[in-house]
MARKESE-463014 format. One line per 2 residues: number of its first residue (from 0); their letters; for each residue y negated, z, x of N, C-alpha, C. Coordinates in pm, whole numbers, plus 50000, padded with zeros to 5 digits. Atoms other than C-alpha are relative to their C-alpha. Layout:
<kollums>
NUM) a) Y/Z/X/Y/Z/X/Y/Z/X | ... $
</kollums>
This chain:
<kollums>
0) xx) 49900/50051/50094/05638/18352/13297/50139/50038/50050 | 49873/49950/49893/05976/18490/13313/50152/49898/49966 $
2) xx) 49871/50080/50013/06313/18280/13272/50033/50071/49870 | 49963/49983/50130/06495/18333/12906/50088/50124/50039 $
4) xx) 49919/49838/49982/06679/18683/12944/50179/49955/49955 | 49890/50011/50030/06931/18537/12696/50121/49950/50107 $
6) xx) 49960/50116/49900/07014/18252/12949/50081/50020/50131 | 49985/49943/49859/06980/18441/13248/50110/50080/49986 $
8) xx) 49864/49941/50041/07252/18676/13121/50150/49914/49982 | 49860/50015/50006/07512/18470/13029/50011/49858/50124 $
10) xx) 49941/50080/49892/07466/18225/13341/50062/50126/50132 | 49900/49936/49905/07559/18565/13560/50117/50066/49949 $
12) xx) 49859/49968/50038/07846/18624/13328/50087/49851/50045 | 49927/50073/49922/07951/18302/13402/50012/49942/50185 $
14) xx) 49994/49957/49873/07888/18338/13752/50101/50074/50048 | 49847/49935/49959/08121/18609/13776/50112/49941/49944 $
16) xx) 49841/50061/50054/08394/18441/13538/50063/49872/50110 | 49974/50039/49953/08384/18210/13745/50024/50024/50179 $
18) xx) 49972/49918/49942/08453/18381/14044/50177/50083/50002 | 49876/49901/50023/08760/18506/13889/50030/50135/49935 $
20) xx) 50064/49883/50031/08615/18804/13736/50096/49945/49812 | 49942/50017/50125/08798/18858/13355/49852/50046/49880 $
22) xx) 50101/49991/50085/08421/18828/13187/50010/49987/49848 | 50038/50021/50140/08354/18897/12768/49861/49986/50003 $
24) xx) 50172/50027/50080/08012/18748/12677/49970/49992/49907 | 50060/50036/50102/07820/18826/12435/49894/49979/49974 $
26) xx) 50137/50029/49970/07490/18679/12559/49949/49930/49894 | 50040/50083/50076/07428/18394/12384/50017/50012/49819 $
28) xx) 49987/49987/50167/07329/18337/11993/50029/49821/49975 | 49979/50125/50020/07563/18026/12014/50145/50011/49946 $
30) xx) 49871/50040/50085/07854/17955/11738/50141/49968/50077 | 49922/50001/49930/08212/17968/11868/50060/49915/49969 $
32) xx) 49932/50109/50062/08300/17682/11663/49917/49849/50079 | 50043/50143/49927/08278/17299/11750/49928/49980/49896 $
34) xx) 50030/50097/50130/08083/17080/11508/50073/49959/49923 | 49944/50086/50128/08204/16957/11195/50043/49887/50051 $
36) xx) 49969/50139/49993/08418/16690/11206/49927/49860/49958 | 50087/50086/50095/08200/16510/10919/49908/49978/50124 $
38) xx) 50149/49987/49891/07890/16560/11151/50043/49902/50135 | 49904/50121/49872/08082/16407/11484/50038/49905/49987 $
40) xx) 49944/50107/50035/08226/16148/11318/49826/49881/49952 | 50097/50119/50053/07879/15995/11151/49844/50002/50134 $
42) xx) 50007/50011/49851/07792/16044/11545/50042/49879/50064 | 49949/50162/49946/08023/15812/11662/49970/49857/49912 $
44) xx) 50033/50107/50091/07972/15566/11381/49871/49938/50037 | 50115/50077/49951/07601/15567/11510/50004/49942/50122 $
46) xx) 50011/50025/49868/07701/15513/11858/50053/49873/50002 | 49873/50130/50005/07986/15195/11755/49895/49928/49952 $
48) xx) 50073/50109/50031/07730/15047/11566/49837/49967/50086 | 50131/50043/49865/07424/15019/11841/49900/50103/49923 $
50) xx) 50159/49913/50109/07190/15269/11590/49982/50084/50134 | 50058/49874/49919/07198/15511/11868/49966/49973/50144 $
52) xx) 50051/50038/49817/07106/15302/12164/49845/49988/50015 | 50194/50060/49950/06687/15275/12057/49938/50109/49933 $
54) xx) 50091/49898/50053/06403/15509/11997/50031/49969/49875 | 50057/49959/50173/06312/15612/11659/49867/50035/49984 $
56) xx) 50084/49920/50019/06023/15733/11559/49961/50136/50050 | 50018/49864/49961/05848/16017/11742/50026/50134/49969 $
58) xx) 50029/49907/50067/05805/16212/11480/50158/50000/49899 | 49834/49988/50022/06196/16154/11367/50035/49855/49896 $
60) xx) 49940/50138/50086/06414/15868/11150/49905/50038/49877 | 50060/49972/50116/06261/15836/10840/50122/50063/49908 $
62) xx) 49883/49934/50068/06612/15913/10675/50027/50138/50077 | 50027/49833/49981/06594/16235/10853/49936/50092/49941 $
64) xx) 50137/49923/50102/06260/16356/10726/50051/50021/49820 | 49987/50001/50127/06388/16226/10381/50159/50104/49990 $
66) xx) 49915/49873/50031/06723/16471/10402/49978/50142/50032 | 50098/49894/50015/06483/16715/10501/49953/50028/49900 $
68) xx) 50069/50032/50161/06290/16693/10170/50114/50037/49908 | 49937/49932/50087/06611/16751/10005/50054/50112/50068 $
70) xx) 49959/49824/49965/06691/17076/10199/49865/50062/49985 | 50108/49856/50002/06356/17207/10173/49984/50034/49798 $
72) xx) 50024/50005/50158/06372/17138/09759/50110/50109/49989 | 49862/49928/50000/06748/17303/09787/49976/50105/50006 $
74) xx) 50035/49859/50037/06692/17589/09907/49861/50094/50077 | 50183/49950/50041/06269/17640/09923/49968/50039/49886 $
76) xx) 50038/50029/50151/06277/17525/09578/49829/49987/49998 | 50121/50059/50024/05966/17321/09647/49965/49876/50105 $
78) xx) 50018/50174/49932/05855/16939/09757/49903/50002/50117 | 50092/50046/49873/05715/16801/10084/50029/49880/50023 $
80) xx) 50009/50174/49934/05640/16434/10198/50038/50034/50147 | 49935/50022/49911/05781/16305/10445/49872/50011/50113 $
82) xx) 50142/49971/49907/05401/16347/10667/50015/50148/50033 | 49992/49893/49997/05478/16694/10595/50093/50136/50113 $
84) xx) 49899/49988/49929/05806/16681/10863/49992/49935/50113 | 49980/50062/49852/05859/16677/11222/50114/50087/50070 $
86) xx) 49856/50019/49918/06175/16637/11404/49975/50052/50142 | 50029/49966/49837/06203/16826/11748/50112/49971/50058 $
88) xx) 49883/49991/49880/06415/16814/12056/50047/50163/49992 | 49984/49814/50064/06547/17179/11856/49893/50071/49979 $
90) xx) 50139/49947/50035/06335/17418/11731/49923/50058/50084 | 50105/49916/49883/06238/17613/12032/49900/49877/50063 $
92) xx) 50118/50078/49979/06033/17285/12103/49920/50001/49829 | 50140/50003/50087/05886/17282/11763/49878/50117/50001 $
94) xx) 50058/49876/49976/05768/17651/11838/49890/49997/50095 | 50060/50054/49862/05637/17531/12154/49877/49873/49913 $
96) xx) 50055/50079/50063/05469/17255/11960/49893/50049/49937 | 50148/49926/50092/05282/17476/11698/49901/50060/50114 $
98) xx) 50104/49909/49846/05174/17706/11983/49864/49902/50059 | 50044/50088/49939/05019/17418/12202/49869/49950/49898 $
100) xx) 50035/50028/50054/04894/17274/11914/49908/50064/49940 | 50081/49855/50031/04722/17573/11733/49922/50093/50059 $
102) xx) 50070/49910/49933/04622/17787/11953/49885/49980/50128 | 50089/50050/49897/04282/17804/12201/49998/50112/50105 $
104) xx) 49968/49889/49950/04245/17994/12482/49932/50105/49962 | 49994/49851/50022/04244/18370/12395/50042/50035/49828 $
106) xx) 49929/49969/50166/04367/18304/12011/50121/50068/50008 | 49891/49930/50002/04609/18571/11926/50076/50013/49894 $
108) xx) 49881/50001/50060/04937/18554/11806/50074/50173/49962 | 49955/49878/50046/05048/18882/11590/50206/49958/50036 $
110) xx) 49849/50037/49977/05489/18907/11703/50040/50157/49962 | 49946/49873/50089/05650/19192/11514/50087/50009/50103 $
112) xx) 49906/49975/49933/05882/19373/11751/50117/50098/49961 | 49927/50081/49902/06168/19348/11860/50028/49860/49957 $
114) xx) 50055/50137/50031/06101/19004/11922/50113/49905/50056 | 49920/50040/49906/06323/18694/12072/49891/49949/50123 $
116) xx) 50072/49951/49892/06238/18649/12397/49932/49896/50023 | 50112/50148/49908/06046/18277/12440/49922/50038/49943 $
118) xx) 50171/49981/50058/05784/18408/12208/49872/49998/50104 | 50113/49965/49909/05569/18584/12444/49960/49870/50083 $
120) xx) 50035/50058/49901/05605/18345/12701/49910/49835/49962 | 50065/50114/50025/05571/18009/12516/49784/50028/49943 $
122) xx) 50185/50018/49983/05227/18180/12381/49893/50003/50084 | 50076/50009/49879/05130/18249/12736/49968/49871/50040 $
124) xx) 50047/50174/49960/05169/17884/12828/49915/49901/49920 | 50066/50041/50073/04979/17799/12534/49860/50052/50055 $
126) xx) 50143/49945/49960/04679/17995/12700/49979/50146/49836 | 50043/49886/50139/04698/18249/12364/50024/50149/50056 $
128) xx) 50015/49844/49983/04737/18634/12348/50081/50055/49903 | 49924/49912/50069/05009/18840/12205/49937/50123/49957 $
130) xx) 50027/49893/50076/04998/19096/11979/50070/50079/49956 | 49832/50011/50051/05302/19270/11945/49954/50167/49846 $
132) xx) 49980/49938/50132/05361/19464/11585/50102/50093/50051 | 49882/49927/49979/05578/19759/11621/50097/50008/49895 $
134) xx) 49906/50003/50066/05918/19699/11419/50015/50104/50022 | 49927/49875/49978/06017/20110/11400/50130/49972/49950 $
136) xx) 49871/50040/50021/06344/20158/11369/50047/50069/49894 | 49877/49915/50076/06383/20422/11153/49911/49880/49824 $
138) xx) 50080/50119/50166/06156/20107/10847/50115/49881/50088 | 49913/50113/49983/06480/19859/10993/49907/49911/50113 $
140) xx) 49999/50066/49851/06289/19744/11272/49880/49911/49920 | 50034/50071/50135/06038/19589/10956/49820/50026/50041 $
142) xx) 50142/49969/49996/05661/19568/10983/49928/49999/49879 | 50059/49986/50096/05422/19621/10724/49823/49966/49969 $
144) xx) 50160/50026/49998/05057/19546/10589/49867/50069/50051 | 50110/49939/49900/04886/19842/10738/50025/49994/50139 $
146) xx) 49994/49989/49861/05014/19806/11040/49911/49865/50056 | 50065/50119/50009/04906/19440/11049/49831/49990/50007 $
148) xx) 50163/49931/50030/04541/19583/10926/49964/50074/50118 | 50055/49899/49907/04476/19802/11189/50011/49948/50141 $
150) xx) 49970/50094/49852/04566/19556/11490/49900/49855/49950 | 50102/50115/50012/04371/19256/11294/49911/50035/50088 $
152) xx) 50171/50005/49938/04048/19143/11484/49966/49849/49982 | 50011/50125/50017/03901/18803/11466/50028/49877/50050 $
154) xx) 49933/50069/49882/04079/18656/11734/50142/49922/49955 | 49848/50007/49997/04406/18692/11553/49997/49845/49873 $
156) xx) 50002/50100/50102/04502/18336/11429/50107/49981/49921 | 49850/50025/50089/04886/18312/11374/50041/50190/49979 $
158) xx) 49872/49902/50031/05152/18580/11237/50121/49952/50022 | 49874/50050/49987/05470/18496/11354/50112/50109/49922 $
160) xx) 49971/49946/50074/05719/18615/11146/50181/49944/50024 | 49882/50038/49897/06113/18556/11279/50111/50053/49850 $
162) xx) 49891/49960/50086/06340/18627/10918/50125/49899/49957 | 49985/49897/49964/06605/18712/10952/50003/49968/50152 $
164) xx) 50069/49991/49856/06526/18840/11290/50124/49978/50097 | 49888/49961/49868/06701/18811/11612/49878/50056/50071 $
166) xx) 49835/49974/49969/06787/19035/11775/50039/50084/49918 | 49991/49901/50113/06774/19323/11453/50103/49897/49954 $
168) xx) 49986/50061/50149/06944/19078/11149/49912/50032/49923 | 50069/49972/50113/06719/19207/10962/49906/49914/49909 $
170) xx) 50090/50101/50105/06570/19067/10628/49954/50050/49901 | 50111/49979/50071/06266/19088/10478/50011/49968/49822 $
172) xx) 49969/50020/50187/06263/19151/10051/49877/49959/49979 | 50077/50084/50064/06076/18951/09821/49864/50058/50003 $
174) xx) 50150/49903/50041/05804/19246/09773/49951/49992/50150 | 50052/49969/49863/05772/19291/10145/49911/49881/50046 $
176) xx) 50079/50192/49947/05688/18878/10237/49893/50006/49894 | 50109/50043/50105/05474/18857/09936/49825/50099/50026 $
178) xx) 50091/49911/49989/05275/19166/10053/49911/49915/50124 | 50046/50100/49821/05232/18969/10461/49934/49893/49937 $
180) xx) 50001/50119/50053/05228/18677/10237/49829/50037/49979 | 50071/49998/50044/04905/18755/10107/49905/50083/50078 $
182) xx) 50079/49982/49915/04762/18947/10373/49897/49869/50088 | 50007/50131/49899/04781/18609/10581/49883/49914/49903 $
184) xx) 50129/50038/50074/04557/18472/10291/49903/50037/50037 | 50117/49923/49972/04297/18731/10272/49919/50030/50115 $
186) xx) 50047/49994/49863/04290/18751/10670/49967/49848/50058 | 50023/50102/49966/04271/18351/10685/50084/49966/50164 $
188) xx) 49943/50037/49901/04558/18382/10938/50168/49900/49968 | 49895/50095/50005/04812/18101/10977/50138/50058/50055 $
190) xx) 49817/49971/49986/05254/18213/10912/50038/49887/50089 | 49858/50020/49957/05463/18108/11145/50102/50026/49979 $
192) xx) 49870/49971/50063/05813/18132/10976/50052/49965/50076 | 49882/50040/49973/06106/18131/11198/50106/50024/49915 $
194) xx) 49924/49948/50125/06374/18066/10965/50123/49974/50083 | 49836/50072/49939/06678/17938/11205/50097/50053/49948 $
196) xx) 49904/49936/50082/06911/18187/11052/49972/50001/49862 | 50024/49991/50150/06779/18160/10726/50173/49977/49893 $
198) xx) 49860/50019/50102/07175/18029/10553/50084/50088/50075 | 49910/49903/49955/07343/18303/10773/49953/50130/49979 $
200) xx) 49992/49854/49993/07323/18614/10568/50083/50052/49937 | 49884/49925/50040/07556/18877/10453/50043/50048/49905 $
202) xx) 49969/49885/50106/07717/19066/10198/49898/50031/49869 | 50127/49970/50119/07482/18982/09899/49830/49953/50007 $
204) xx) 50153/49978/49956/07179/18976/10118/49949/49847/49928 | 50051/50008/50028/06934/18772/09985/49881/49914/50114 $
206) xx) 50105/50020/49889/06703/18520/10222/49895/49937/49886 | 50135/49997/50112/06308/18489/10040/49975/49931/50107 $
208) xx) 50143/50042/49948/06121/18222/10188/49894/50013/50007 | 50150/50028/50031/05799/18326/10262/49892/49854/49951 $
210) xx) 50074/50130/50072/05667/17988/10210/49978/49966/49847 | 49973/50038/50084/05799/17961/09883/49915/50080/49881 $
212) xx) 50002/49883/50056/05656/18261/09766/49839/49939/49880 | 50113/49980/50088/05273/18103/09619/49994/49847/50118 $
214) xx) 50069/50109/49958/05085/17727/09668/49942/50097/50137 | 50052/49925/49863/04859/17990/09885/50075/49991/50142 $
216) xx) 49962/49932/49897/05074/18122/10087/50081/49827/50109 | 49899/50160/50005/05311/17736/10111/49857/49939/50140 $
218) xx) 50078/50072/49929/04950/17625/10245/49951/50042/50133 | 50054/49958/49843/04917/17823/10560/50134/50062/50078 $
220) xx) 49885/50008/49987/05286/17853/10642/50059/49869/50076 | 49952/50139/49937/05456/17626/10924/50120/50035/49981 $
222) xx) 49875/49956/49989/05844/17675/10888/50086/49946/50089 | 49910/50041/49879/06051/17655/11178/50141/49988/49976 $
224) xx) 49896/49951/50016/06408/17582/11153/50089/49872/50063 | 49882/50109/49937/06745/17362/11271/50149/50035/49993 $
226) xx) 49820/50012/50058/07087/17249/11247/50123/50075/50098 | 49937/49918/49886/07171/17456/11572/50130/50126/49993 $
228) xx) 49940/49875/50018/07293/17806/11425/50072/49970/49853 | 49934/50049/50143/07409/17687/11079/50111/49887/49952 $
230) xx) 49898/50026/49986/07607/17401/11174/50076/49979/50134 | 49987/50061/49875/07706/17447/11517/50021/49902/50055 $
232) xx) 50044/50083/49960/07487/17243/11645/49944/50040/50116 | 50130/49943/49932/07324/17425/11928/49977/49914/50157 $
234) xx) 49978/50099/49911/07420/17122/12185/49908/49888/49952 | 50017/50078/50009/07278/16903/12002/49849/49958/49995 $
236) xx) 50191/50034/49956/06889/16960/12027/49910/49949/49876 | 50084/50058/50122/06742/16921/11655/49919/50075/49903 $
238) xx) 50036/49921/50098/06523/17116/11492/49884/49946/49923 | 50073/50052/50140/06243/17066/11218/49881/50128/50017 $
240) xx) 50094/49934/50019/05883/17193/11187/49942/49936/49850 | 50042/50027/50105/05753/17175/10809/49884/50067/49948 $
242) xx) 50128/49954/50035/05400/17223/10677/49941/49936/49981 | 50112/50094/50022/05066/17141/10611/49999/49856/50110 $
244) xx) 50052/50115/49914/05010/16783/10706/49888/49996/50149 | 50065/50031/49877/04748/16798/10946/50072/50112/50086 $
246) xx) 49923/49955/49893/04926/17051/11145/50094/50011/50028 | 49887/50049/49993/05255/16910/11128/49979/49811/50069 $
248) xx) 50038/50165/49910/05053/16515/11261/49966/50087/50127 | 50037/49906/49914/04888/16744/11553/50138/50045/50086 $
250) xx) 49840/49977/49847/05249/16869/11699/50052/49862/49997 | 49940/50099/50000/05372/16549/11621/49964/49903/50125 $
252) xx) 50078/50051/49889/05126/16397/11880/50015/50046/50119 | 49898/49905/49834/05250/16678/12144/50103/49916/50011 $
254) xx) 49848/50082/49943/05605/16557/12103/49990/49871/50016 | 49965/50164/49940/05538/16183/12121/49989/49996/50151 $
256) xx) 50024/49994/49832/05360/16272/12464/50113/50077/50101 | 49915/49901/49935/05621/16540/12566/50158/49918/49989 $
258) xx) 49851/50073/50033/06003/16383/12439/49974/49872/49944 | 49973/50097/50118/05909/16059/12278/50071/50089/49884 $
260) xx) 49866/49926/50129/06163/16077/11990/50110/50097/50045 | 49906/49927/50032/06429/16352/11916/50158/49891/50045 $
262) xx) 49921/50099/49934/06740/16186/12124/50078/49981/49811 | 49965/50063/50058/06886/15962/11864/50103/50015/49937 $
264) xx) 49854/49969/50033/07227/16013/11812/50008/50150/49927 | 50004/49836/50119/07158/16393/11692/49917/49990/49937 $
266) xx) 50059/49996/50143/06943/16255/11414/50087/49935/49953 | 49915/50086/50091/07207/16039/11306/50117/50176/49902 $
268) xx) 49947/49872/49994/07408/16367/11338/49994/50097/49882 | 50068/49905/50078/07158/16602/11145/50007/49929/49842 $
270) xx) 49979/50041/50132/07169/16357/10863/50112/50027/49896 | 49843/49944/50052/07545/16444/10808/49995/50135/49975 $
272) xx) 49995/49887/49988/07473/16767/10868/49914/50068/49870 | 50050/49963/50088/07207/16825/10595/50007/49926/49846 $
274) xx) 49987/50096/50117/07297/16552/10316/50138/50032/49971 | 49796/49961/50027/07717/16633/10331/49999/50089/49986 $
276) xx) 49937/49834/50028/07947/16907/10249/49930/50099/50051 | 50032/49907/49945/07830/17216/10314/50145/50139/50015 $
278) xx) 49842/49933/49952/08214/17361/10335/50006/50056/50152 | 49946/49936/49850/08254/17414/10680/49867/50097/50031 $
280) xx) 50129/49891/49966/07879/17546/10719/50023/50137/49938 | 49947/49893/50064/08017/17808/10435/50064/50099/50124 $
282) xx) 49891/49959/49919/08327/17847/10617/49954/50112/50135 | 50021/49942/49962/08184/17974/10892/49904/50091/50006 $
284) xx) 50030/49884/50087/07947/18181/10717/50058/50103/50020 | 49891/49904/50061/08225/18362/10600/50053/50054/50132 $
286) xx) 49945/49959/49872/08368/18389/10958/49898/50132/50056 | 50082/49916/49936/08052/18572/11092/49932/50136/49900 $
288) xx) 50002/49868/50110/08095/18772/10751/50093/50111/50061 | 49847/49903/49950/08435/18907/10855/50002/50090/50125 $
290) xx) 49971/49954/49861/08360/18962/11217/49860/50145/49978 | 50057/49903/50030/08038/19169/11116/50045/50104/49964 $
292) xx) 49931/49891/50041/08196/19401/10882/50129/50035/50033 | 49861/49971/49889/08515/19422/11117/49918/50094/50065 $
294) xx) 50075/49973/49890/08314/19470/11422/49891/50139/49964 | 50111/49860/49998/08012/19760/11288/50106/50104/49936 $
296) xx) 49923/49874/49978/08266/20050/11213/50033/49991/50114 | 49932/50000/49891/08403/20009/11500/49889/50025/50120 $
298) xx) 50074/49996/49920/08095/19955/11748/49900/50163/49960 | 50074/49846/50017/07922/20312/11560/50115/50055/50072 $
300) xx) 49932/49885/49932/08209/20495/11720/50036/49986/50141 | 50003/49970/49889/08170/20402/12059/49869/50094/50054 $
302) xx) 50184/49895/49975/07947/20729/12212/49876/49979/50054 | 50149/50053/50009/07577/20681/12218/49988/49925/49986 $
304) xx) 50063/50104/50050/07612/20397/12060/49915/50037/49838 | 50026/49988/50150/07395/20374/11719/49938/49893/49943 $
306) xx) 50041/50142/50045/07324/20068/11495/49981/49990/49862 | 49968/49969/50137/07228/20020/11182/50104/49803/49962 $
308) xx) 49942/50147/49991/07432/19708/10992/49864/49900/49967 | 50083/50146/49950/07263/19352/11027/50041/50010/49871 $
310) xx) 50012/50029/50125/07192/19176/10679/49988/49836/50040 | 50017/50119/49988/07150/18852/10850/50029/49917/50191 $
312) xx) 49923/50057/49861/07217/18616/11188/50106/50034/50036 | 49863/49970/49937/07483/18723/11425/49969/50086/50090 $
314) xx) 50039/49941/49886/07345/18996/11649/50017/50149/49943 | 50019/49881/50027/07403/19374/11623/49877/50044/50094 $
316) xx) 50128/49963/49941/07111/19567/11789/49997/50149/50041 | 49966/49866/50015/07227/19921/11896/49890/50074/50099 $
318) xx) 50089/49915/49885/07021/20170/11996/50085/50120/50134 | 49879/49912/49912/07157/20316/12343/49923/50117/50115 $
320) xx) 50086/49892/49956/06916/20567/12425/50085/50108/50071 | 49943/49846/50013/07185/20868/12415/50121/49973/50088 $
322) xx) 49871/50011/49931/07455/20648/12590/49953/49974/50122 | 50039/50028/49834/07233/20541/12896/49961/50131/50082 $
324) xx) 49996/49829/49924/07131/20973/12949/50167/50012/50033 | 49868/49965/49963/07496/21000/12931/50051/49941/50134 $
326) xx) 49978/50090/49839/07572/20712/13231/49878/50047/50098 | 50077/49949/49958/07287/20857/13371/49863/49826/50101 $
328) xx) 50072/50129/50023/07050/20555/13341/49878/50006/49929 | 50101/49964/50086/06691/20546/13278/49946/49840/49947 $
330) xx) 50069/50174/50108/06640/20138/13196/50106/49920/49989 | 49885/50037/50053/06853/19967/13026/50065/49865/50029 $
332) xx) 49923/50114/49933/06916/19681/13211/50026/49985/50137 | 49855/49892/49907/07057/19921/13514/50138/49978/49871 $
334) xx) 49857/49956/50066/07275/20030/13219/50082/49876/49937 | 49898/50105/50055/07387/19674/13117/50069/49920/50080 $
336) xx) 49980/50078/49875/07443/19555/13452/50107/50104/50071 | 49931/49921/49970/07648/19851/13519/50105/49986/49943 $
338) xx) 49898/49994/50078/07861/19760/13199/50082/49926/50035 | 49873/50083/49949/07955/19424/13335/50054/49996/50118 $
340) xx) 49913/49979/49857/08019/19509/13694/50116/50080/49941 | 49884/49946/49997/08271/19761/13577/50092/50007/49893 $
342) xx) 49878/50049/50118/08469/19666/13223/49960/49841/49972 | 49999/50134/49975/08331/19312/13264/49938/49936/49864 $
344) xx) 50075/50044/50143/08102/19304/12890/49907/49950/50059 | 50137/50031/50001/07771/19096/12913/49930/49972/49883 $
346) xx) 50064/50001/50033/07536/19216/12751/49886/49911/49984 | 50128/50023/49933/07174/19128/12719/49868/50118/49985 $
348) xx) 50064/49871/49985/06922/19432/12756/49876/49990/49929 | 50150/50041/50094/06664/19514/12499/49879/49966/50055 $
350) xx) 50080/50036/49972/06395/19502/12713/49967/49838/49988 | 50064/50116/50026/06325/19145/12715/49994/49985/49842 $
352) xx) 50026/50021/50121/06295/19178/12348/49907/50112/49929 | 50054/49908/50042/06087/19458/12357/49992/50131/49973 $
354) xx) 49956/49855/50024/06274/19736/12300/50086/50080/50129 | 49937/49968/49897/06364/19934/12589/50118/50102/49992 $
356) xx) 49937/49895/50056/06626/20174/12458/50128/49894/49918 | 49941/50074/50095/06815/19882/12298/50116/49897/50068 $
358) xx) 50009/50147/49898/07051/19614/12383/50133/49926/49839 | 49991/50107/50106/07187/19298/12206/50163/49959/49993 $
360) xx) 49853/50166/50015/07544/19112/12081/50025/49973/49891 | 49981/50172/50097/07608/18810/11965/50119/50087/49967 $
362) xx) 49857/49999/50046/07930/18848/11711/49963/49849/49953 | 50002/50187/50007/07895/18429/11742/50122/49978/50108 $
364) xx) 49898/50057/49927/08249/18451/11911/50104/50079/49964 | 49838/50013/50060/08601/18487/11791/50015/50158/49993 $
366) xx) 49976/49883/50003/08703/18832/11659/50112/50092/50082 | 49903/49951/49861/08959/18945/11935/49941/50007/50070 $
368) xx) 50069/49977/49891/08718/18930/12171/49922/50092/49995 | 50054/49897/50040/08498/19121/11961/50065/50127/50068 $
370) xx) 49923/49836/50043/08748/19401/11915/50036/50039/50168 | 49927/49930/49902/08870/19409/12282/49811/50013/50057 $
372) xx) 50047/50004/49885/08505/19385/12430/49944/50173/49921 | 50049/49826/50093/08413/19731/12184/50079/50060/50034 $
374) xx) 49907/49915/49922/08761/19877/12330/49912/49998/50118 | 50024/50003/49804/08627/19822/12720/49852/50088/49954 $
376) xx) 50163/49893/49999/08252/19996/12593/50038/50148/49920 | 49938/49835/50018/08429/20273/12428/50058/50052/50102 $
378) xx) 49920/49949/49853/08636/20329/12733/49898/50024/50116 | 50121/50007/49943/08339/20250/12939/49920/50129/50017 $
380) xx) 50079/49873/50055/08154/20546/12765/50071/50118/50050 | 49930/49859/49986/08455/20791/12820/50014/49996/50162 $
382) x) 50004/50015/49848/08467/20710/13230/49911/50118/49981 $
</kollums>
């Protein structure tokens, strides 16, 4: 099992910043904004009035679940009981949850690549078996039904399915999910939907719930998602697993044994967060609109860089094949470790996501920083 790549990256950027070192990070896929005021405020309100000093329910408040129910009607456009919802300590525990839950030892998990990086590992600790899908780059990094077909065997139980993806953006069209969608039928294998970015996409784009897509498909579909990346929330530890009942009671029974309840105060939190305005969640939308289409002209013309644009999250994904021959670098996390010792960028290096030729940034931080840390890798390049 290896430590989170993301993690590990931006604790030795702050290692050196702190040090004294003039570090730009763009490790993390964490919002540069604070929380909503709204959201903070019906925080403290729970804390003044004693709501946030006692468990809750394992499996989350009941007024949680129920403003769940109206975000999955919103924008699923389709109903679930409240049996149907379980509250995590964030989603990377509900992920952890299905896994545990689902899987026996040697059941294998199909992971379309380039993947994020707890996948693998949480299915290792589950005792399961990866399967990784090759995302090519020149189909957007996108997998498809024969490919799927020709790696099936009877082993394979889940499809994990990450739209839109980190670390690509990329997002899957209605024809494409409906095609998986219905594979996952016919093969009697159980979707995993990561949707966490699902309200952060771009320029028109378009996010298709697979779930939404057929009763079928709704019925073998777990959907992963949280208030982390959408309202920066990613402090606050809340995410949401939604699905079939019996395998939404089943993780529920993990987390009572693992976290009790979802700490308290960030369900009071999440309630604000999914029942109120959605203005500021816009708002910064729009922010990680601007900094995108700022930021990709600019990052194609640093040399050997090449990228196509993102349609969704906050991550560009460049391929740096042509710029690591140039530094004279054959793995790419020499060549990212080289970037921040000497113009002081942190990266994080495709390999832990699969792609060895690749590497990752967050634009989840203020556009000046952007623009100067794409000056220091253009300059970088011309050294």
């Amino acid at each position: 099992m290896e430590e989170s790549a993301t993690l590990a990256a931006d604790a030795k950027a702050k290692e050196l910043a702190a040090a004294g070192r003039d570090i730009l990070s763009l490790t993390l896929g964490e919002p540069d904004f604070t929380t909503p005021e709204s959201i903070a405020k019906a925080a403290k309100e729970a804390i003044d009035s004693g709501k946030a000093s006692f468990y809750t329910p394992a499996s989350g408040l009941p007024t949680l679940k129920e403003a769940m129910q109206g975000y999955m009607s919103q924008y699923y456009g389709y109903s679930v009981e409240p049996s149907q919802v379980l509250v995590t300590t964030g989603a990377k525990m509900a992920l952890a949850a299905f896994f545990f839950a689902v899987l026996n030892p040697g059941d294998q998990v199909m992971v379309p690549t380039p993947y994020w990086v707890s996948y693998a590992d949480q299915v290792a600790l589950a005792q399961g078996q990866v399967v990784f899908v090759e995302g090519k780059e020149d189909q957007n990094f996108k997998i498809g039904v024969s490919q799927l077909e020709e790696l099936w065997n009877d082993r394979v139980k889940v499809l994990l399915l990450n739209n839109p993806s980190n670390p690509t953006g990329n997002l899957y069209t209605r024809e494409e999910l409906e095609a998986i969608g219905n594979w996952a039928i016919k093969r009697k294998v159980l979707i995993l939907a990561d949707d966490i970015y699902s309200r952060l996409v771009y320029n028109q784009a378009e996010f298709v719930p697979i779930s939404s897509l057929s009763p079928e498909i709704q019925q073998q579909t777990v959907v992963i998602t949280g208030v982390s990346k959408t309202y920066a929330m990613t402090g606050w530890r809340i995410g949401f697993a939604v699905g079939p009942q019996e395998l939404i009671q089943a993780m529920g029974k993990l987390t009572s044994q693992l976290t009790s309840n979802p700490t308290t105060v960030a369900q009071y939190a999440a309630i604000a967060a999914l029942t109120g305005s959605q203005e500021d969640a816009e708002k910064m939308r729009e922010a990680f609109e601007d900094r995108l289409n700022t930021i990709y002209p600019l990052l194609n013309q640093v040399p050997g860089f090449r990228v196509a644009k993102p349609e969704g999250a906050f991550y560009f994904f460049p391929n740096v094949k042509e710029a690591m021959k140039r530094k004279g670098f054959s793995k790419v996390s020499d060549f990212t470790n080289d970037i921040l010792e000497t113009i002081g960028v942190a990266l994080v290096s495709g390999d832990a996501f699969g792609s060895p030729h690749h590497v990752r940034l967050s634009y989840a931080t203020d556009l000046e920083t952007l623009k100067e840390a794409v000056r220091r890798l253009e300059h970088y390049m011309n050294l």
